[in-house]
N, C-alpha and C positions, 0 to 999 in steps of 0.2 A: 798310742797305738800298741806298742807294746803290752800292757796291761791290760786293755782288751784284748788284743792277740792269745796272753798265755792263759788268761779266765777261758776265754773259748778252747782253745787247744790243749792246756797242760793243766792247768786244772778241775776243780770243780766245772763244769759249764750248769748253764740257767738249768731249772728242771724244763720238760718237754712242754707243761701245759705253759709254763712263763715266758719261753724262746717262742710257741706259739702264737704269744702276744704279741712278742715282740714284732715277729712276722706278718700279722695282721694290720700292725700299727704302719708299720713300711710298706702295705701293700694299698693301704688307704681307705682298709676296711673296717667295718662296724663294730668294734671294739668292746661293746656293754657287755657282752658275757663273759671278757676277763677283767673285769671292773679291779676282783682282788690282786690278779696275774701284775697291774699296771702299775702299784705302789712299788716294787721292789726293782722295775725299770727305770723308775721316777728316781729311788734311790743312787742308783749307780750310773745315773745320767745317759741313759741308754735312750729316753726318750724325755722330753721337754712339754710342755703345756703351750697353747692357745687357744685362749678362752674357752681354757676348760674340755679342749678338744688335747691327747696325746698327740706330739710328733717325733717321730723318729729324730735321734741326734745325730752326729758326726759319730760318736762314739759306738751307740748304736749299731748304725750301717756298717762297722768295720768286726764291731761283734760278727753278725750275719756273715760277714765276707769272710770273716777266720773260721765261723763253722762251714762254711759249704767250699773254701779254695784248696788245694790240693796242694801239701807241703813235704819237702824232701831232703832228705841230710846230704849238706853240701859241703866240701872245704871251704875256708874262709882263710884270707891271710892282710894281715895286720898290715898295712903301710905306715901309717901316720898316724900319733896321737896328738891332742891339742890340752893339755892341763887344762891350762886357762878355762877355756868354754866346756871340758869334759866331755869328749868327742873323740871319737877316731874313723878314720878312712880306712876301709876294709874292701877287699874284693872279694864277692859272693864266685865263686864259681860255676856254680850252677845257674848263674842267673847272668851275668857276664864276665869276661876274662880281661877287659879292658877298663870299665867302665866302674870306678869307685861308690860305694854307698856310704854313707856317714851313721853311724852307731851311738846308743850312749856307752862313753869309757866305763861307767861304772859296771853296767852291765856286763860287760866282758872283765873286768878284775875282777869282780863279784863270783862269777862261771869258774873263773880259772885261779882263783885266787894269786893270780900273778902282779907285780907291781904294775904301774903305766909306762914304765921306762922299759920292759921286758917285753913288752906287747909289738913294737916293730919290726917288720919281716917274720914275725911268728906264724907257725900256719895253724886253723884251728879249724874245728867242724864247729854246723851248727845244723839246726833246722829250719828251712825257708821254705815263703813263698816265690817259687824258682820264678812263675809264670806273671809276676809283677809288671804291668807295663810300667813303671816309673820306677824310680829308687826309694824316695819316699813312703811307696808302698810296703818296698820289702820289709818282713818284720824277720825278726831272727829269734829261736828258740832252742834250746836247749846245748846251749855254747859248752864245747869241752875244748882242750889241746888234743890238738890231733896224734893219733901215734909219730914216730920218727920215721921219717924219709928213709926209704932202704938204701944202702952206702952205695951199693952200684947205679941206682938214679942219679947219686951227686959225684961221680970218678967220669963221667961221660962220656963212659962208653954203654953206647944199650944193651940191654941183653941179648940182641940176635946177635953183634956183633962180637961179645965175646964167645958164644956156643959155637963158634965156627958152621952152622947152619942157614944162615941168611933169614930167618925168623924165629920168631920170640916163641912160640912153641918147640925150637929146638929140631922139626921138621922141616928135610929139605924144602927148600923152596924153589929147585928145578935148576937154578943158573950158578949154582955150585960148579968150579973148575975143579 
């Protein structure tokens, strides 16, 4: 999914008359006037044959889904890595604040050039499908480390509290003694 995700979103995508195939192929429609369009879907597995008939793939359908879903740069922050299987548990922020998604590790040492052992509790951005109903869905794109946490987020005190104001804009908030 990934792969397909970053072909449709970050780089090159299909040309227009070739995605139009694509789209036609998924729509169940008559297909002979992109006769040439279907070789290069056939290539990249984006559509499969029966008898001689195109059909849409797994692959495919998730193309389509990466050009038309709506993606948004989210924090991300490292819980767990796994060597072993090359995986990490990461929580999407923008997509939930509870609820773990599983990544490939390489992908993220790859992004951030950081070891796998550096990757825990780290916080990072990426680019998501926020609007995912599943976790499996989410793809992640454009992994960076995120800037550093401002030091007064981590002394815990917030900022209205130290401005002597009672909000974070530094404007009274009315119940000032």
């Amino acid at each position: 999914m990934l792969r397909v995700t970053m072909h449709a979103t970050t780089d090159r995508p299909l040309s227009g008359d070739v995605e139009a195939a694509l789209r036609a192929v998924a729509a169940g429609e008559d297909v002979s006037r992109y006769a040439e369009q279907i070789t290069p879907l056939g290539l990249r597995r984006y559509v499969g044959f029966e008898d001689s008939r195109p059909l849409i793939t797994e692959l495919g359908a998730r193309y389509l889904v990466a050009r038309d879903e709506r993606r948004y740069p989210t924090p991300i922050q490292v819980e767990t890595v796994d060597i072993a299987t090359r995986t990490a548990r990461v929580i999407v922020v923008g997509w939930s604040i509870t609820d773990g998604v599983t990544v490939l590790l390489d992908q993220l040492t790859s992004a951030t050039s950081l070891e796998a052992e550096q990757l825990p509790g780290r916080f990072l951005e990426a680019v998501a499908n926020c609007q995912a109903l599943e976790a499996d869905d989410l793809v992640l794109t454009d992994v960076t480390i995120a800037p550093p946490i401002p030091a007064e987020w981590l002394d815990g005190q917030p900022a209205a509290a130290t401005s002597g104001t009672g909000r974070v804009d530094g404007a009274p908030s009315g119940g000032e003694v």
